[in-house]
N, C-alpha and C positions, 0 to 999 in steps of 0.2 A: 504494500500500500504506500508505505512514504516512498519507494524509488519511481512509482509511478507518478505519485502525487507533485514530488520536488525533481523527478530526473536524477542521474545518477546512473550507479553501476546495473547492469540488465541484473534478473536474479540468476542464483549461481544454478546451475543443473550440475549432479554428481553422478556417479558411478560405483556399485558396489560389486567384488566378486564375493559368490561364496566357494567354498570348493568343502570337499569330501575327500576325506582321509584318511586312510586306514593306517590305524595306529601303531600297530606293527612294525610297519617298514615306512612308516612316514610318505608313502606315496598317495597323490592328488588322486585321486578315483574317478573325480567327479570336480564339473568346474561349470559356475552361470554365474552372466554376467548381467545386470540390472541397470534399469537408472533409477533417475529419485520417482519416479509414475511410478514405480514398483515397490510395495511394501515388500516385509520380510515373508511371513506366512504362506503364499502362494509358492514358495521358490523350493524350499524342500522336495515336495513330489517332482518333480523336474530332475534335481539331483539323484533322487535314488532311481528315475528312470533309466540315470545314465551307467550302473552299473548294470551290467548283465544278470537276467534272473537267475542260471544255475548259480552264484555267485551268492557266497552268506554275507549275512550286513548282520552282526552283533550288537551293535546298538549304535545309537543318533543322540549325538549332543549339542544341545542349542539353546540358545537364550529363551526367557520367559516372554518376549515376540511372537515365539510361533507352538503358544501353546493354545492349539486351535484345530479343530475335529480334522479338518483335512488332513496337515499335517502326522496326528497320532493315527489317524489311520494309513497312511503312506506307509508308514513306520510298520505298524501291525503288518500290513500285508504281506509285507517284506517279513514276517518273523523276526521281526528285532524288538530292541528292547529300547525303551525312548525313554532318555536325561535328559527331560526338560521340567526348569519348575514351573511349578503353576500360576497363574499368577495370583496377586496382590489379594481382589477380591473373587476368588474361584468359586463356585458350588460344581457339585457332582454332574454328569450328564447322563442322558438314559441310555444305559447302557446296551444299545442294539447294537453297536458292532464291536470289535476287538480293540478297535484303538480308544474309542470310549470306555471301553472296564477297563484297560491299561492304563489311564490317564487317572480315572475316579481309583485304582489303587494308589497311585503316585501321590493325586492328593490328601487320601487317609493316611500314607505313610508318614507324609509331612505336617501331619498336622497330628 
């Protein structure tokens, strides 16, 4: 509003990568590149698109961003185990698919 209002610098537009790691051997598994139009939450299922499904995913670690139905289920599909916390003000969700009772244990566990 004020660069508009008074002129000045245009606004800034960024760029985030996330990438996918296995732990192990430290290798990039998985790499998406965003800009600022793109929150965090949608990006996850796209990363573990990019490993191959014969290929085990052990668990997904990420910030309390993408703690969001899509995501825990991305995560379940795949058979892994998702490290994410919950957020701030969480309640339980109904648990019809797997990444919802994985997330509503996360959050009894934490609380």
């Amino acid at each position: 509003w004020h660069a508009s209002k008074h002129g000045g610098p245009k606004p800034q537009v960024w760029r985030r990568i996330d990438l996918g790691i296995d732990e192990q051997t430290l290798e990039i598994r998985a790499a998406e590149i965003t800009g600022s139009h793109i929150g965090d939450a949608p990006v996850p299922p796209y990363l573990l698109g990019q490993i191959p499904i014969g290929e085990e995913v052990g668990s997904v670690t990420a910030v309390g961003a993408y703690d969001t139905r899509k995501c825990h289920d991305a995560i379940a599909g795949r058979g892994a185990h998702a490290v994410i916390p919950p957020r701030k003000n969480a309640k339980p969700w109904q648990p019809v698919t797997g990444g919802a009772a994985a997330r509503n244990e996360i959050l009894r566990a934490s609380k």
